[in-house]
ZAZARO-156343 format. One record per residue (C-alpha): residue number from 1; y, x, z. Coordinates in Angstrom, 1 decimal, padded with zeros to 4 digits. Last residue first. Layout:
  seq       y       x       z
  NUM       Y       X       Z
...
***
This chain:
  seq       y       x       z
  595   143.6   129.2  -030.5
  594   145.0   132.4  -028.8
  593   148.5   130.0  -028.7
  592   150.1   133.0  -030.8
  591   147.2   134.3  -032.9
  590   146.2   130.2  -033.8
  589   150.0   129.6  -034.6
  588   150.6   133.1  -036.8
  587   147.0   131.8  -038.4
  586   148.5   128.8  -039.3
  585   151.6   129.8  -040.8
  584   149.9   132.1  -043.2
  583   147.0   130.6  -044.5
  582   146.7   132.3  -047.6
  581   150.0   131.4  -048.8
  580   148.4   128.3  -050.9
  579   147.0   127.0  -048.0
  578   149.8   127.3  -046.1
  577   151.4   124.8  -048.7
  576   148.7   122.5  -049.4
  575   149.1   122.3  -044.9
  574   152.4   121.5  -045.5
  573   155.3   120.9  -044.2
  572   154.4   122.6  -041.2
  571   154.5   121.5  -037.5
  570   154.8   123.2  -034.4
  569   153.6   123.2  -031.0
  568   154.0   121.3  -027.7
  567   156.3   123.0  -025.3
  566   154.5   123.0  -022.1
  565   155.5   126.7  -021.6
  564   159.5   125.0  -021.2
  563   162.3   127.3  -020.0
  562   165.4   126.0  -019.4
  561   169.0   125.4  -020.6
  560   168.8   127.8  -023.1
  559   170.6   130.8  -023.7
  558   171.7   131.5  -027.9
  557   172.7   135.3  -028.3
  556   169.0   136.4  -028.8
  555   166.1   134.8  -026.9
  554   163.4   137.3  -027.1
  553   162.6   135.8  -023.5
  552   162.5   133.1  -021.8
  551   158.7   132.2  -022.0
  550   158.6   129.0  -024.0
  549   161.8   128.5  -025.6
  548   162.7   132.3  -025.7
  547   158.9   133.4  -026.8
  546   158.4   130.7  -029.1
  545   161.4   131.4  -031.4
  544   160.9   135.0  -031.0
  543   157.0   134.4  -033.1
  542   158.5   132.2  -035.5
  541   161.0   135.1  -036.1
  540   158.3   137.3  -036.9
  539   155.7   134.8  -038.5
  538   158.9   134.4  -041.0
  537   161.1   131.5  -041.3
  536   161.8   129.4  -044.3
  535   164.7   127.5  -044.5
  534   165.2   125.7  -047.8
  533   161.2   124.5  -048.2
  532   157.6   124.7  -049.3
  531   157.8   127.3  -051.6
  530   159.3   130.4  -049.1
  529   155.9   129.4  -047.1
  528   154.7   126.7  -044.2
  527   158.3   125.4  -043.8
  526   159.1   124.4  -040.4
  525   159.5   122.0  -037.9
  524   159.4   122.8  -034.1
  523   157.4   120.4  -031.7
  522   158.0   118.7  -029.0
  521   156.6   115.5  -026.9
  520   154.4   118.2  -024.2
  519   158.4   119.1  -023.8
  518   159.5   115.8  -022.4
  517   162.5   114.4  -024.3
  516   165.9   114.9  -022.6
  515   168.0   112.3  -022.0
  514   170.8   111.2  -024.6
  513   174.3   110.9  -023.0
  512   176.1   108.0  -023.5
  511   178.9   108.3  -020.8
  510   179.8   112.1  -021.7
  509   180.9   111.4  -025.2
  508   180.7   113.9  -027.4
  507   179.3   112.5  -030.5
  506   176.1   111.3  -028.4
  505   176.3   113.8  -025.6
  504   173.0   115.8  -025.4
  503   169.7   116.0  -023.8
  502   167.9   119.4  -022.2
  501   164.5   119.2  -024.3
  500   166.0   117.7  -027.6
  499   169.0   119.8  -027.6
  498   167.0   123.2  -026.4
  497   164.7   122.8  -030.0
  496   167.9   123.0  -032.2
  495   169.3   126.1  -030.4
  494   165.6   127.6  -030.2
  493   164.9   126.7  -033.8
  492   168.0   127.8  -035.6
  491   168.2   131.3  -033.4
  490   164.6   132.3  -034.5
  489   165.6   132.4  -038.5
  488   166.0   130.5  -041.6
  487   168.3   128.1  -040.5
  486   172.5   128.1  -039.6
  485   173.3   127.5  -036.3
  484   177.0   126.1  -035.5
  483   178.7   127.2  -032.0
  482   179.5   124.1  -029.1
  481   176.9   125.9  -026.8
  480   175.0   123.0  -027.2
  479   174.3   123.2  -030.7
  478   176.3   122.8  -034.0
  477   174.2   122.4  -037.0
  476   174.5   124.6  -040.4
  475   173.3   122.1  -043.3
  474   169.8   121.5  -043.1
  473   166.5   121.8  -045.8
  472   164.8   123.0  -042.7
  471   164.7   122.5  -039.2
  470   162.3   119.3  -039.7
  469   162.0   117.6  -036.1
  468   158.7   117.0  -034.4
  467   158.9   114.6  -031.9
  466   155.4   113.5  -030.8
  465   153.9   111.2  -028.3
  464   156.3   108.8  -028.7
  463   155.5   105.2  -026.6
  462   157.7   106.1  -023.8
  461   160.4   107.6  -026.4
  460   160.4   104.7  -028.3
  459   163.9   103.1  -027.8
  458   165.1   106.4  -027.7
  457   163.9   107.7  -030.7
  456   164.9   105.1  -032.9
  455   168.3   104.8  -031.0
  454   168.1   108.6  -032.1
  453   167.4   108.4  -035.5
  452   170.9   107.7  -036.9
  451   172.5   110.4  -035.8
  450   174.5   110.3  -038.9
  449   173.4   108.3  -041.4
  448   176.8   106.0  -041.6
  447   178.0   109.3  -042.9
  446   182.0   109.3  -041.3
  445   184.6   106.9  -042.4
  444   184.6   104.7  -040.1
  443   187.6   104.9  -037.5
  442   185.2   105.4  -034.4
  441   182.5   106.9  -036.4
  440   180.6   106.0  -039.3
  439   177.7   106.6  -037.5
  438   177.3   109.2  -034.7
  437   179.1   112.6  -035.2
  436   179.1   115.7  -033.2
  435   175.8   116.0  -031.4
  434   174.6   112.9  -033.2
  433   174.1   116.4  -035.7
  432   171.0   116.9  -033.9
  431   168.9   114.4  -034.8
  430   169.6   112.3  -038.2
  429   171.3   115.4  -039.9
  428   168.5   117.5  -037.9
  427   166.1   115.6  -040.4
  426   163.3   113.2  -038.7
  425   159.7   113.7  -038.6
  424   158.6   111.1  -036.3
  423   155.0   110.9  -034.8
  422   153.2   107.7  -033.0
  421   149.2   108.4  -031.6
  420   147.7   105.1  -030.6
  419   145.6   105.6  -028.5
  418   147.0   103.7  -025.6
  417   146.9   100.3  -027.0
  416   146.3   099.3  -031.1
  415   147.9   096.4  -031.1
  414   150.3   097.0  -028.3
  413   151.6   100.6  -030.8
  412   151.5   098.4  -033.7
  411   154.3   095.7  -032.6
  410   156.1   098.7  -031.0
  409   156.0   100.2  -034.1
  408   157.3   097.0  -036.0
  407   159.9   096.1  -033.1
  406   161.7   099.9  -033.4
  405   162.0   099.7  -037.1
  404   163.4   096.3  -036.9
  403   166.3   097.1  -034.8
  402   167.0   100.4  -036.7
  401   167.7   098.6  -040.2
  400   168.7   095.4  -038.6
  399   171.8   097.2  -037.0
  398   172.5   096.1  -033.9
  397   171.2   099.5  -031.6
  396   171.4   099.4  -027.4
  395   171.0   102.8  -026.2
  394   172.1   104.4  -029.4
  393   175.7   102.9  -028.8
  392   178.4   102.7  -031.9
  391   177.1   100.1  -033.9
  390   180.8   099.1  -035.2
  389   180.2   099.6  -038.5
  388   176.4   099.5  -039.5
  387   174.2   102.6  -038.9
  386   171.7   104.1  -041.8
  385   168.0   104.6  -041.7
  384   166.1   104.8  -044.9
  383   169.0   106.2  -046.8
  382   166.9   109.5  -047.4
  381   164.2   110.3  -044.8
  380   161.7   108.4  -043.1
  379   159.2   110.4  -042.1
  378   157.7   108.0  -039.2
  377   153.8   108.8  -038.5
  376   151.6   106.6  -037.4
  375   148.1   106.3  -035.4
  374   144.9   107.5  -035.2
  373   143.3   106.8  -038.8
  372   140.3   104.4  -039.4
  371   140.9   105.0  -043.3
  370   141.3   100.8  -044.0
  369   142.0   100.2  -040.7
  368   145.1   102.3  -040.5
  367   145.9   101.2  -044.6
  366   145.7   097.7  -042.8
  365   147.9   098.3  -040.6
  364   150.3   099.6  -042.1
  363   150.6   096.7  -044.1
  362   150.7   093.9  -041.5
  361   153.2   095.6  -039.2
  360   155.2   096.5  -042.3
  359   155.5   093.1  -043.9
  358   157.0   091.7  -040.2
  357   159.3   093.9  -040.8
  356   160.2   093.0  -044.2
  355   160.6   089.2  -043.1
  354   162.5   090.1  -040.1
  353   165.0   091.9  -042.7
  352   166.7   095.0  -043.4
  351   163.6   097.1  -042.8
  350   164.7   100.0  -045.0
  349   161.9   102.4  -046.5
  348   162.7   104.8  -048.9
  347   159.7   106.7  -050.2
  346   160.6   109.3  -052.5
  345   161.5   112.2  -049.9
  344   158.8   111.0  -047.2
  343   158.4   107.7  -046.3
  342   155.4   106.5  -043.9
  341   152.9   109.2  -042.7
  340   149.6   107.7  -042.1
  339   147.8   109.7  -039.1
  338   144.4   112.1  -038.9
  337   143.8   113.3  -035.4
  336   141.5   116.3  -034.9
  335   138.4   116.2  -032.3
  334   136.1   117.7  -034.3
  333   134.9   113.6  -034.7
  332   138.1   113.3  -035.7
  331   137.7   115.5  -038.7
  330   134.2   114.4  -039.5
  329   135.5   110.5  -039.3
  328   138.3   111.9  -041.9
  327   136.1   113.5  -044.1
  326   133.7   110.4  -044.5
  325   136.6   108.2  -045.5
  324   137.8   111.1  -048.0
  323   134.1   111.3  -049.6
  322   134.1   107.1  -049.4
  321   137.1   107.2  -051.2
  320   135.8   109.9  -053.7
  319   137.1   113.4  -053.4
  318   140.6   114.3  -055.5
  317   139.6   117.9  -057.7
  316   141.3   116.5  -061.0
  315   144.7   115.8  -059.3
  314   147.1   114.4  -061.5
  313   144.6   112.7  -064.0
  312   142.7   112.0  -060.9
  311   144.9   110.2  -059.2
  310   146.3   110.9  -055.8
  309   144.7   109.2  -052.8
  308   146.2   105.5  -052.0
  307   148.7   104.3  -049.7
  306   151.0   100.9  -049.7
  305   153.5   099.8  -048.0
  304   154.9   096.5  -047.9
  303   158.3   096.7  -045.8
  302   159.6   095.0  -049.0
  301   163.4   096.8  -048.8
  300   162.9   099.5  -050.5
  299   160.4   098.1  -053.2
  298   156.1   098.6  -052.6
  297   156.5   100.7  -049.7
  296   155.6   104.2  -049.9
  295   152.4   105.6  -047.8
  294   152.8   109.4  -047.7
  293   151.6   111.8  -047.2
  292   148.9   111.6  -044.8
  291   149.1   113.6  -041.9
  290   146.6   115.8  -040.2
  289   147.2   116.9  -036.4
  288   144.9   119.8  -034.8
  287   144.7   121.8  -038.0
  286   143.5   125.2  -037.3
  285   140.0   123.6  -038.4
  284   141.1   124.5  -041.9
  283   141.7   121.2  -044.3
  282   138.8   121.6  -046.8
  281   137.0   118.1  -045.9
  280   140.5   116.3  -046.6
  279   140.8   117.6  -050.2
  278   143.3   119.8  -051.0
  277   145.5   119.5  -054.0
  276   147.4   121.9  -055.3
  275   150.5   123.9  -054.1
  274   152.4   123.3  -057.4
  273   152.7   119.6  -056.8
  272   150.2   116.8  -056.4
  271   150.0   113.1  -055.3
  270   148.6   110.3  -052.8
  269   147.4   113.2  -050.5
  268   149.6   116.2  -049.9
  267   148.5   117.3  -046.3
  266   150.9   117.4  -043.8
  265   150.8   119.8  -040.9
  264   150.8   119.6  -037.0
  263   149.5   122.6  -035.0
  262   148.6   121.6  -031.2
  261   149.2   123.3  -028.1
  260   147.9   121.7  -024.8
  259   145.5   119.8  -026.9
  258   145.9   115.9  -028.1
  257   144.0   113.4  -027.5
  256   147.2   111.3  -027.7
  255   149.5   113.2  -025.3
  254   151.3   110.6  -023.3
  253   153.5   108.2  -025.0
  252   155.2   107.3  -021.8
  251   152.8   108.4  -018.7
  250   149.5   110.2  -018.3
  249   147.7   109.5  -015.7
  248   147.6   109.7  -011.3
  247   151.5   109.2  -011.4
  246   154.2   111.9  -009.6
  245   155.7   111.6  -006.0
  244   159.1   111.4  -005.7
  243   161.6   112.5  -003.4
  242   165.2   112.8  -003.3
  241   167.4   115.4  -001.7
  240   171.1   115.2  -000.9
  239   173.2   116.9  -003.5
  238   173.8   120.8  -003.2
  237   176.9   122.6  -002.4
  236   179.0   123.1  -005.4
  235   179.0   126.2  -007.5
  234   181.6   128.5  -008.6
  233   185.0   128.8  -010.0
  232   183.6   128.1  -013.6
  231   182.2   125.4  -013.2
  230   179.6   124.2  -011.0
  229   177.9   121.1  -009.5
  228   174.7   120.9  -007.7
  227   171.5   118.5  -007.9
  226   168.8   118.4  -005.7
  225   164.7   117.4  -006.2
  224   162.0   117.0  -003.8
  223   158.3   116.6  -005.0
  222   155.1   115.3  -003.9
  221   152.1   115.2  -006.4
  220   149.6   113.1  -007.8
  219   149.8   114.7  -011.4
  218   151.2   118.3  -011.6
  217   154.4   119.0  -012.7
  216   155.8   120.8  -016.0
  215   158.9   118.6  -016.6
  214   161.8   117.8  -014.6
  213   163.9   115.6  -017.0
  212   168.1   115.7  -016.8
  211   170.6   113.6  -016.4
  210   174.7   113.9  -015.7
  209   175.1   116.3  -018.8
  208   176.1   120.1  -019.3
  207   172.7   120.7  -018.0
  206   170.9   123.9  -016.0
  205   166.9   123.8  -014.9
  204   164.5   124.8  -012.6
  203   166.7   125.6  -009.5
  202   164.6   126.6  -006.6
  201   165.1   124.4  -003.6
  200   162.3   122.2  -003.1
  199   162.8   121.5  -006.9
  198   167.0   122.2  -008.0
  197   168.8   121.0  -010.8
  196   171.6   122.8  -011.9
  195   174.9   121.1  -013.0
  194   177.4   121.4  -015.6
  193   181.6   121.6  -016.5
  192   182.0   119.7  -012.8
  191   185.5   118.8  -012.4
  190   185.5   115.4  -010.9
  189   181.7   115.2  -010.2
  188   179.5   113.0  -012.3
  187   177.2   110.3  -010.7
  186   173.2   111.6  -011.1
  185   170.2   111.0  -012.8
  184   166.6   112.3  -012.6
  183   163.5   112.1  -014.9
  182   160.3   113.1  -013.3
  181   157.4   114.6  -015.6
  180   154.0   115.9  -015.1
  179   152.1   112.3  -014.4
  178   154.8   110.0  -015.2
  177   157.8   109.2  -012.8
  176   159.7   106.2  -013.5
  175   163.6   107.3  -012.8
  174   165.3   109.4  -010.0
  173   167.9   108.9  -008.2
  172   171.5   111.4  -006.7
  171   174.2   109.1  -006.3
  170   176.5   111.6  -005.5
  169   176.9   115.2  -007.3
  168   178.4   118.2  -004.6
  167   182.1   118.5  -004.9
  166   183.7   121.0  -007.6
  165   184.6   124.5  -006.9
  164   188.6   124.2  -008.1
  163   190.1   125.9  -011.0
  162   193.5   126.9  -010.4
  161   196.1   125.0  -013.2
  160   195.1   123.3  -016.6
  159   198.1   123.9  -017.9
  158   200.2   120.5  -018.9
  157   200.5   119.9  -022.9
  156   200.9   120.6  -026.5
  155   198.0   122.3  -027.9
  154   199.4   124.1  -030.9
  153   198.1   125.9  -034.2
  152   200.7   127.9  -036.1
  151   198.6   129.1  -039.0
  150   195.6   128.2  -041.1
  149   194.3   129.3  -044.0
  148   191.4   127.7  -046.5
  147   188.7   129.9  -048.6
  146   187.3   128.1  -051.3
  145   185.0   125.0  -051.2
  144   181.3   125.0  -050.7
  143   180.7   123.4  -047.7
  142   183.7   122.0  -046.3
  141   187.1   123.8  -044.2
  140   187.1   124.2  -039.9
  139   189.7   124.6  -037.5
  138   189.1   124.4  -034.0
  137   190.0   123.3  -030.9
  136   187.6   123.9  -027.9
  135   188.4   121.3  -024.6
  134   188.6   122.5  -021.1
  133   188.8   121.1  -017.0
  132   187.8   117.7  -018.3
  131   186.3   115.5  -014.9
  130   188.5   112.4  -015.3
  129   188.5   112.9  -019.3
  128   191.5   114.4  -021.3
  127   193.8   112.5  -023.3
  126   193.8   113.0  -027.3
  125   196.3   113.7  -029.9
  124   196.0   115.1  -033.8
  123   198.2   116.6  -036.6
  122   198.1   118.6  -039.4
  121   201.1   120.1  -041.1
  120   201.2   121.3  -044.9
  119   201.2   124.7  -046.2
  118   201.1   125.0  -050.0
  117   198.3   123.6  -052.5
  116   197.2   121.2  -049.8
  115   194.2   119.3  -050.9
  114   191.6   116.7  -049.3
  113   193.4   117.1  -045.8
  112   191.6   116.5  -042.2
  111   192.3   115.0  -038.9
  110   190.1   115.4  -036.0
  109   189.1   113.6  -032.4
  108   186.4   113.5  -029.6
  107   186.5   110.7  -027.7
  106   186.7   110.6  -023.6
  105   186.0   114.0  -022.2
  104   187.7   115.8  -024.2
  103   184.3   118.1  -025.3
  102   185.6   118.3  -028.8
  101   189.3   119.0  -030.6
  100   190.0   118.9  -034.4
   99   191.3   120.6  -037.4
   98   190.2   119.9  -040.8
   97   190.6   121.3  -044.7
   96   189.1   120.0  -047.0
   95   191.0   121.6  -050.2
   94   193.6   124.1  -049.3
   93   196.5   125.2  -046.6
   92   196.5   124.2  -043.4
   91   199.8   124.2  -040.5
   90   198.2   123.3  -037.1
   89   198.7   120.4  -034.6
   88   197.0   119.3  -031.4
   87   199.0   117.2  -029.3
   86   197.1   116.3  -025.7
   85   197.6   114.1  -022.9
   84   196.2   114.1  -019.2
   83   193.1   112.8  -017.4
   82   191.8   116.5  -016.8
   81   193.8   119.4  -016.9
   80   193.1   121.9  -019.8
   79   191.6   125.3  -020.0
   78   191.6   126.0  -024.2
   77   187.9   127.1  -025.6
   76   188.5   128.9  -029.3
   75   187.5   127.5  -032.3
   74   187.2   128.9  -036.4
   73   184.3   127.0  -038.4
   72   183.7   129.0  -041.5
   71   182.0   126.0  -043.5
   70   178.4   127.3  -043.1
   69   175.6   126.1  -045.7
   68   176.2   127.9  -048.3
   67   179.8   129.7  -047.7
   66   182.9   128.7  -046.1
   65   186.0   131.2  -046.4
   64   188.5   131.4  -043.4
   63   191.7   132.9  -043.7
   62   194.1   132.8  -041.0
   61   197.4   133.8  -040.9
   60   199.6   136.6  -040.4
   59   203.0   137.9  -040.5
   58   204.8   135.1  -038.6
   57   205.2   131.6  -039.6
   56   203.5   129.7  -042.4
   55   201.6   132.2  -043.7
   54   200.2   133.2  -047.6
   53   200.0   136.2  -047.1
   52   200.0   139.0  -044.2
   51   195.6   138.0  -043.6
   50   193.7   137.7  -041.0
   49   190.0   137.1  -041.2
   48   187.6   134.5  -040.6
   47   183.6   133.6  -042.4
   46   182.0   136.2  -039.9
   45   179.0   133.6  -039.8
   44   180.7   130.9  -037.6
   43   184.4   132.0  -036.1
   42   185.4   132.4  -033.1
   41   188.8   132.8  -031.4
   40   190.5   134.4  -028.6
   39   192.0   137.6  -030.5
   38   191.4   137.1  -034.0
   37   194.4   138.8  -035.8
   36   196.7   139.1  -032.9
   35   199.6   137.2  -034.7
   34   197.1   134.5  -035.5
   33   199.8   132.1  -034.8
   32   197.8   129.9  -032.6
   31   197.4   133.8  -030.4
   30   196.1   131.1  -027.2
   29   196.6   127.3  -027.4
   28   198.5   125.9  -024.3
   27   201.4   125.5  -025.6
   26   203.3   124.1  -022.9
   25   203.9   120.6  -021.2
   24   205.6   120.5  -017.9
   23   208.7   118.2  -018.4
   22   206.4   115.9  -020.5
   21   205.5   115.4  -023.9
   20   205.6   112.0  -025.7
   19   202.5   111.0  -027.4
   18   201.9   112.1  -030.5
   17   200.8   109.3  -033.5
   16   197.7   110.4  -034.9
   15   197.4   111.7  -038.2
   14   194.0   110.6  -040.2
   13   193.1   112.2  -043.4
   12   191.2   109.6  -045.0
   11   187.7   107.9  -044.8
   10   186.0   111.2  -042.7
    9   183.6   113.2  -044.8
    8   180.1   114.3  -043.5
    7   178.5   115.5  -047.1
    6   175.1   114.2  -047.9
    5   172.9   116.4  -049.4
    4   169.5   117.2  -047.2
    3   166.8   118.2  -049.2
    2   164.0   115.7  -048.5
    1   160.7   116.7  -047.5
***
């Protein structure tokens, strides 16, 4: 899989014009000066200090020092009153350094330098949403850079006042039910910081957004579902009820033949690498989902791809076609699935045109009836899938790039009905980070990659029958509880997993939030062995991962937003790669699931 490289920068070091304070406004920032060493802030990974020199004003000053893949993110959360203006400002000193404001309410803003040998001023405005009771500020430097210091940070404007309980939600409704799941939808309410959901009055879940998916329900059954509002002087009365009675079947992509919990991996097929080569009829039984890597199109922008098993010059143990045709019929007859994985770190695949789309459809299919495989898998990775400026809404994608994507594989998922298994293997940069950034951003700029699988996702989610995101080869990612998660251990993969099971703001904005996927359509990512990946986990940490997401506990710092036991599995790159470790990840799956 692809290490991830590309840097988030924004297009130039952008200083908003202030608007002009009023009678009322104050500082609202707390210890700005870092007088009080780190009294009301946080920073990511221990990366901030105080130091007596170099400062702006004062004594002290803050010195922050990125490192690997953290880049010493300093915030604190300021009470704010809602539908009001803002002045952020600080005084930075070295390379990359930014300062910005999320959770406004309306659009998220920062302001960055390339390179400030001695202190120079940044500065930055926003106004406050209708229901905004609190914003974090922060300070943050790049990835690899020296230390940077900041002093005298501000947030100009009117106290946020005496919090007030908010009203109960309106407009309570509820969506398509499928046979375990019922998505529900709500109007905000003016102050509300989050809501709990409630099922014939016990709450089953907690979201910062204004939708949510109940999951774990039986089919053909009668259920009642409330919604309250809280923040943090308490918690609203309840909404009035709705009820919904859930399908006879399987709804959206449902779960492919799949079991309860399944073990994904990817098995090295069209080439070699120090893991060796397995041959299809050797893949362990532990295996419940067997990708092919990878088909590769033909040029980048073709949509002709093309799959074929690994030569023998490369690999001297590859079985015949007929030997691998064979294998695959056994597997599935055992009741695995065996998919074509499209892209992969090499293959770069951009449907930029109908014509290339259209090239896909046909292609893919035939390597599916070629091998009689179960469906698809999406992998694509690199500069595959990019946003154009001005794209700014995952719910309804222009870009030919994503717009094509989605029409092929719904063009494959009607040919080949129900059964049809469909897989993505995105990057948390593609995911995750749409947390914070989306696109190139309101004043371009930004990674045009940025969140860029999610109108994918979206648009697909009732054909998807499995998410399984790589948390690996990733940059530090900030999750829900607005702190960055770096990988390698349990925290990564709960924080990352809870975004796709709760929903998120797309780059903060509380009108396009993302809904939740259901948790039968999850899987966790990982590395199979230290070879296989940036990011490894051990057994152990595996192990707490699954616990807190699943059971609730061995959670750590991070706390959900739910608990999900339907949680699907996890996925390994690669099953060459387990092998090779003796079988490692596997058998931590098969001891944990009591496969």
């Amino acid at each position: 899989m692809a290490v991830l490289s590309a840097g988030l920068l924004a297009a130039g070091a952008l200083v908003a014009t202030a608007p002009a304070a009023g009678a009322a406004d104050a500082d609202q920032a707390r210890n700005g000066g870092f007088e009080a060493g780190l009294d009301g802030w946080s920073c990511t990974g221990g990366s901030g200090t105080t130091v007596g020199t170099p400062v702006h004003g004062g004594t002290s000053a803050l010195k922050a020092t990125p490192a690997g893949s953290d880049n010493a993110r300093c915030s604190q959360t300021v009470t704010v009153k809602p539908d009001s203006a803002y002045t952020l400002g600080a005084w930075v000193q070295g390379s990359y350094v930014y300062l910005g404001a999320s959770g406004t309410g309306t659009t998220d803003v920062s302001t960055w330098t390339q390179s400030a040998g001695a202190y120079r001023q940044l500065t930055t405005s926003f106004r406050t949403g209708p229901t905004t009771t609190s914003v974090t500020v922060y300070t943050h430097g790049w990835y690899g850079t020296p230390a940077y210091y900041a002093d005298d940070l501000t947030l100009i404007g009117p106290g946020g006042g005496p919090v007030a309980v908010p009203a109960a939600p309106t407009g309570l409704r509820a969506g398509t039910a499928t046979a375990s799941a019922v998505p529900l939808s709500w109007t905000a309410s003016a102050g509300a910081t989050g809501y709990r959901v409630y099922r014939g009055g016990t709450k089953v879940l907690d979201t910062t957004g204004t939708s949510a998916t109940v999951t774990g329900l039986a089919a053909s059954s009668a259920y009642s579902f409330q919604v309250s509002a809280v923040n943090s002087a308490g918690e609203s009365a309840k909404s009035a009820a709705v009820s919904v009675t859930t399908a006879t079947g399987g709804g959206g992509g449902g779960n492919g033949g799949l079991p309860a919990h399944a073990l994904v991996g990817y098995l090295h097929s069209s080439f070699a690498n120090g893991s060796g080569y397995t041959r299809m009829a050797d893949v362990p039984d532990s295996w419940d989902v067997i990708n092919l890597a990878f088909g590769e199109p033909t040029s980048v922008t073709s949509g002709d791809i093309r799959f074929s098993l690994c030569p023998v010059a490369e690999c001297p143990n590859v079985e015949s076609e007929a030997e691998f045709k064979a294998a695959i019929k056994a597997k599935q007859a055992a009741g695995k699935k065996v998919l074509i994985s499209i892209g992969g770190q090499n293959g770069q695949v951009q449907l930029a045109s109908t014509a290339a789309r259209d090239a896909f459809v046909s292609s893919v299919s035939r390597i599916i009836d070629t091998y009689g495989l179960d469906g698809l898998d999406i992998d694509f990775e690199g500069h595959s899938l990019s946003l154009a400026t001005g794209d700014t809404d995952f719910r309804s994608p222009t870009t030919p790039v994503i717009v094509n994507l989605i029409s092929a594989v719904k063009s494959l998922k009607a040919k080949y009905g129900a059964g049809f298994v469909l897989t993505m293997a995105p990057e948390t940069f593609f995911v995750q980070l749409g947390y914070q950034y989306y696109g190139s951003g309101p004043w371009g700029g930004q990674d045009p990659r940025a969140g860029a699988y999610l109108p994918v996702i979206h648009a697909l989610r009732d054909d998807l029958t499995l998410l399984h995101v790589q948390d690996y080869n990733s940059g530090s990612v900030m999750g829900l509880d607005n702190q960055y998660h770096s990988m390698g251990g349990a925290d990564f993969h709960i924080a990352m997993t809870d975004m796709l099971l709760t929903g998120f703001p797309v780059a903060g904005d509380q009108t396009k939030v993302f809904p939740a996927l259901r948790p039968e359509q999850v899987a966790i990512g990982l590395p199979a062995s230290t070879q296989a990946g940036n990011g490894h986990t051990s057994p152990a940490e595996v192990t707490k991962a699954l616990d807190c997401l699943t059971k609730g506990t061995s959670c750590g710092t991070y706390r959900t937003h739910g608990t999900w036991s339907g949680l699907r599995g996890l996925m390994a790159w690669s099953i060459n790669w387990d092998r090779f470790n003796n079988g490692e990840f596997a058998k931590n799956f098969d001891a944990y699931f009591g496969s």
